[in-house]
C-alpha positions in Angstrom: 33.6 -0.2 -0.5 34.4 0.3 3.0 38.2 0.6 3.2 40.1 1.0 6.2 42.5 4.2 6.5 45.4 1.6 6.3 44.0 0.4 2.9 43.0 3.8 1.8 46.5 4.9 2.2 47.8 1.8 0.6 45.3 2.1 -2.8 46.7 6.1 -2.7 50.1 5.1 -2.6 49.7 2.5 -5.1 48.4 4.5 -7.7 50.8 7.0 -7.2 52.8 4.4 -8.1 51.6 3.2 -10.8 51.5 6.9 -12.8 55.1 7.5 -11.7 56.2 5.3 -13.3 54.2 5.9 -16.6 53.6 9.7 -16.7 57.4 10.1 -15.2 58.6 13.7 -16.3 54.9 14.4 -18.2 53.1 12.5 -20.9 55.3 13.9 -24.1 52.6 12.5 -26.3 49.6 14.3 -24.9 51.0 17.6 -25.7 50.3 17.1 -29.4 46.4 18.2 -28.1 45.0 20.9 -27.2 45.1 21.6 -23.6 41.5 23.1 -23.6 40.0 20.4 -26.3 37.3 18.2 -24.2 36.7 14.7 -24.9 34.5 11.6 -24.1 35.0 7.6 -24.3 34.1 4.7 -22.7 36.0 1.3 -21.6 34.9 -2.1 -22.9 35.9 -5.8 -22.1 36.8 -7.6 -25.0 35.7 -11.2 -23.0 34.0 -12.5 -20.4 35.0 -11.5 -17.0 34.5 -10.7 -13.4 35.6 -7.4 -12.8 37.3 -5.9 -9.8 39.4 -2.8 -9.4 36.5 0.5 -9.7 38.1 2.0 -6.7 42.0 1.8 -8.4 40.2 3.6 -11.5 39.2 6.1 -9.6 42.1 7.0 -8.0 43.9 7.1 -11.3 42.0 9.8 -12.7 41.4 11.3 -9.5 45.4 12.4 -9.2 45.6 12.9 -13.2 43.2 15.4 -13.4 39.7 16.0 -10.7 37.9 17.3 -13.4 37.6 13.8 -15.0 34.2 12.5 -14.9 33.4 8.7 -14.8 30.1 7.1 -15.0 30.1 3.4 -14.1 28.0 1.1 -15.5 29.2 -2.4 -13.9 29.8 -2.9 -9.6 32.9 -4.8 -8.6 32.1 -8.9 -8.3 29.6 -8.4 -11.6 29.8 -10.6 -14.6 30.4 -8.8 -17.8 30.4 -10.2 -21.2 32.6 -9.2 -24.3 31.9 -6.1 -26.1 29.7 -4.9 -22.9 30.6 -0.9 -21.6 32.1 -0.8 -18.3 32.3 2.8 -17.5 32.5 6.2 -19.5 34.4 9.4 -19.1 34.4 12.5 -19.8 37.6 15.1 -19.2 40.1 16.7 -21.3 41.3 15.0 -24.0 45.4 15.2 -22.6 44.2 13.7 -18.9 41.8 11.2 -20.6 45.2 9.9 -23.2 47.5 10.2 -19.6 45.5 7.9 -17.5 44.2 6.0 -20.2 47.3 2.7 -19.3 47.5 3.1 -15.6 43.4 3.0 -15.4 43.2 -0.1 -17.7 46.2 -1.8 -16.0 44.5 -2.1 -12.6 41.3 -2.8 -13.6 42.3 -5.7 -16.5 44.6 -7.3 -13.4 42.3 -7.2 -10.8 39.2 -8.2 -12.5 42.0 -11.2 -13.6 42.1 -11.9 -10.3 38.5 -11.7 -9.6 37.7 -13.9 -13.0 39.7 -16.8 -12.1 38.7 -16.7 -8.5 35.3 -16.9 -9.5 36.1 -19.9 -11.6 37.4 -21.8 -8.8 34.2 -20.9 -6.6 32.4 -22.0 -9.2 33.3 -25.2 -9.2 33.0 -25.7 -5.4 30.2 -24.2 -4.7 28.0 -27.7 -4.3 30.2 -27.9 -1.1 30.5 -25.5 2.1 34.3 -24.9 1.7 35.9 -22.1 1.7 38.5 -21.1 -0.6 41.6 -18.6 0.5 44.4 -16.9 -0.9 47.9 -16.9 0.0 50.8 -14.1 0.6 52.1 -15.2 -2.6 51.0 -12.0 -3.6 52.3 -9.5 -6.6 54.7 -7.4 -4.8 53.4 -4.0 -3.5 49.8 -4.9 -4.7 48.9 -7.3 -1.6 46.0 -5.5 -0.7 44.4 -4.9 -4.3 44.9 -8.5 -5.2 42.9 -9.7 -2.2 40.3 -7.1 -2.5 39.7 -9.2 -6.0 39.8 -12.3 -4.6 36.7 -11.6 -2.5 35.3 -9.9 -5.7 35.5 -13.5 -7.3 33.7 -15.1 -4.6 36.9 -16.6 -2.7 38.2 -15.7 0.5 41.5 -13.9 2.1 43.6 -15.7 4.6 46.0 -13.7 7.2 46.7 -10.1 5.4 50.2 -10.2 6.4 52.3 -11.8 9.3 50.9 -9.3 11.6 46.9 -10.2 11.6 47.3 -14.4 12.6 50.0 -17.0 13.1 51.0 -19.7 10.7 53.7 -21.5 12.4 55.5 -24.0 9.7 57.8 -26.2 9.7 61.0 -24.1 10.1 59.3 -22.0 13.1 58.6 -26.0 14.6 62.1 -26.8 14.1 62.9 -23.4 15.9 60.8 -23.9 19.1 61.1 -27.4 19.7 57.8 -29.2 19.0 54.5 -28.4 17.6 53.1 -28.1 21.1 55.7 -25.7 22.1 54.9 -23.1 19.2 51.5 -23.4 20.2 51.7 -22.8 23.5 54.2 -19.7 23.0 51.9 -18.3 20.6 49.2 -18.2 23.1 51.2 -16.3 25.4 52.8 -14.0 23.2 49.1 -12.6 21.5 46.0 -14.5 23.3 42.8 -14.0 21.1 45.0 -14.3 18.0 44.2 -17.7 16.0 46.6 -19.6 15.3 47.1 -22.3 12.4 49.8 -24.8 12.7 50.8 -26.8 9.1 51.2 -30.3 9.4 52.9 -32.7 7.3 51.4 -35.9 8.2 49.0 -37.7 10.6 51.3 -38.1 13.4 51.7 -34.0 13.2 47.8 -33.7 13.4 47.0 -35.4 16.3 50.1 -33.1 17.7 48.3 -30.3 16.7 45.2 -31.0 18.0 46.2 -32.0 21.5 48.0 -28.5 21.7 45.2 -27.0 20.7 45.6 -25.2 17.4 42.8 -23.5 15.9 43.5 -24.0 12.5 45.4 -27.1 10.8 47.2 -26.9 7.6 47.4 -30.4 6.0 50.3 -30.2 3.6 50.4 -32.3 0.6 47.9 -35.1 2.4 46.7 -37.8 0.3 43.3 -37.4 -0.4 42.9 -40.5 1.9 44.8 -39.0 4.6 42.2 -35.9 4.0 39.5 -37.6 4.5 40.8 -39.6 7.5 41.9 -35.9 9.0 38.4 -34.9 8.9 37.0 -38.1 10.4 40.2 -37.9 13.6 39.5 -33.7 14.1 35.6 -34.2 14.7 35.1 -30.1 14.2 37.8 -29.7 17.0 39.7 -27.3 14.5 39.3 -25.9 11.5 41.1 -27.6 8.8 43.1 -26.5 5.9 44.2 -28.4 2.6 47.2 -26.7 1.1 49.6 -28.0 -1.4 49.6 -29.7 -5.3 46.4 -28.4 -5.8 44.8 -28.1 -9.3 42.3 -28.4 -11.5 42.1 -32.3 -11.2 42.1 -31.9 -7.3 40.1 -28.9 -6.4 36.8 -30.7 -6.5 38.0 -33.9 -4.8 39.6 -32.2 -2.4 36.7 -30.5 -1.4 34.3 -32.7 -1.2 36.5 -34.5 1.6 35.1 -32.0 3.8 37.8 -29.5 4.9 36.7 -26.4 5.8 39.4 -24.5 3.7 41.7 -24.9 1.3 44.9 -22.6 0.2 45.8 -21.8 -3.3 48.1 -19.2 -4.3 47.2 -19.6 -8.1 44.6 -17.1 -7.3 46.6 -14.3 -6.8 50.3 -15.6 -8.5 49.1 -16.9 -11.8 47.3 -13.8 -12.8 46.1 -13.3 -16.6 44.7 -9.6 -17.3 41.1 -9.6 -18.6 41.3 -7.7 -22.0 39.7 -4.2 -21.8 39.9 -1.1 -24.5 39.8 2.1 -23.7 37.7 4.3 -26.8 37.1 8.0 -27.9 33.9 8.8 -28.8 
């Protein structure tokens, strides 16, 4: 895992986090145990699961205690089945009990994330599009949630409102015309893409003539899709966003898009169930 320093910092931070607000004054509990007694135990999923999140783990036991040892057994993007080992440790017993719920809540949500991402994938993968996430992100966890996604096979659209331009509807309204907002978002970062979302088929020939390099299609009829793809003959990217769903997905995709948006991949996020055990 290559990270950035930006995302280094941000996995840091959010760790910290995370045992703040469990550990707070000092794990009360732990105390009960020895502070010299040594201990071992292992993780296990208790279903089937993509898993995502080794870094996060890590970290945790990295600021509990850098005496913890960890011995992985599964890589991030790997299917694991229930019962299977995922890592072992080894560490005093206190710092093994103190990270024990900060550990298993990063790994059980982002290997969620990663699981139902690879679900999706799964059932598109007959076609060549691509499937992205959204911002619609848990708050404060925006770049662990789309580290998952990619561990599940799907993709990551913009990281934030920094890295590309979306212009909707209210930033249309705001400049004056599609064409405008185009044209001003040239000028203002050349080299940066920039997507436009349309609503309908008069707003995607509007697009195209201004020359946006990606085009959201908003809620199109699956006629209106397909009729998108035929008008934009590869002149931009396209981009199905909106009411999609399990009925959908595959139909949508095999219109021929080149992406399509869901923000159930990182909004609607179940944990994978894990359980942390003493030897």
């Amino acid at each position: 895992m290559n990270f950035s320093e930006r995302q280094r910092q941000s996995l840091i931070e959010t760790v910290a986090a995370s045992l703040r607000e469990d550990i707070g004054d000092g794990d009360i509990t732990a105390q009960l145990i020895p502070a010299d007694k040594q201990a071992s135990g292992h993780v296990i999923t208790r279903e089937h699961a993509t898993i995502a999140g080794r870094a996060w783990v890590n970290e945790v036991f990295r600021q509990v205690d850098t005496s913890v040892a960890l011995e992985w057994l599964v890589g991030d993007g790997e299917s694991v089945s229930p019962n299977q080992v995922l890592f072992r440790m080894k560490g005093t017993a206190r710092s093994l009990l103190t990270a024990e719920r900060a550990a298993l809540n990063w790994l059980q949500t982002l290997s969620g994330v990663a699981t139902s991402c690879a679900g999706y994938a799964e059932r598109v993968a007959h076609t060549p599009v691509r499937l992205l996430d959204t911002r619609k992100t848990l708050p404060g966890l925006r770049f662990a949630q789309k580290y998952a996604v990619t561990c599940g096979g799907c993709h990551n659209h913009r990281s934030g409102l920094w890295d590309a331009f979306l212009i909707k509807e209210n930033h249309i309204s705001a400049c004056g015309s599609i064409a405008a907002a185009i044209a001003e978002a040239h000028n203002i970062a050349p080299g940066k893409p920039v997507e436009v979302e349309t609503e309908n088929m008069a707003e995607l020939e509007q697009a195209l003539r201004a020359g946006a390099d990606i085009i959201m299609l908003d809620e199109f009829s699956m006629e209106d899709l397909r009729a998108a793809v035929a008008i934009n003959e590869g002149r931009a990217k396209l981009e199905a966003s909106g009411g999609i769903n399990s009925d959908t997905l595959v139909p949508i995709a095999e219109t021929g898009v080149d992406y399509i948006s869901i923000g159930a991949l990182t909004k609607d996020v179940k944990a994978v169930d894990l359980s942390m055990r003493l030897d």
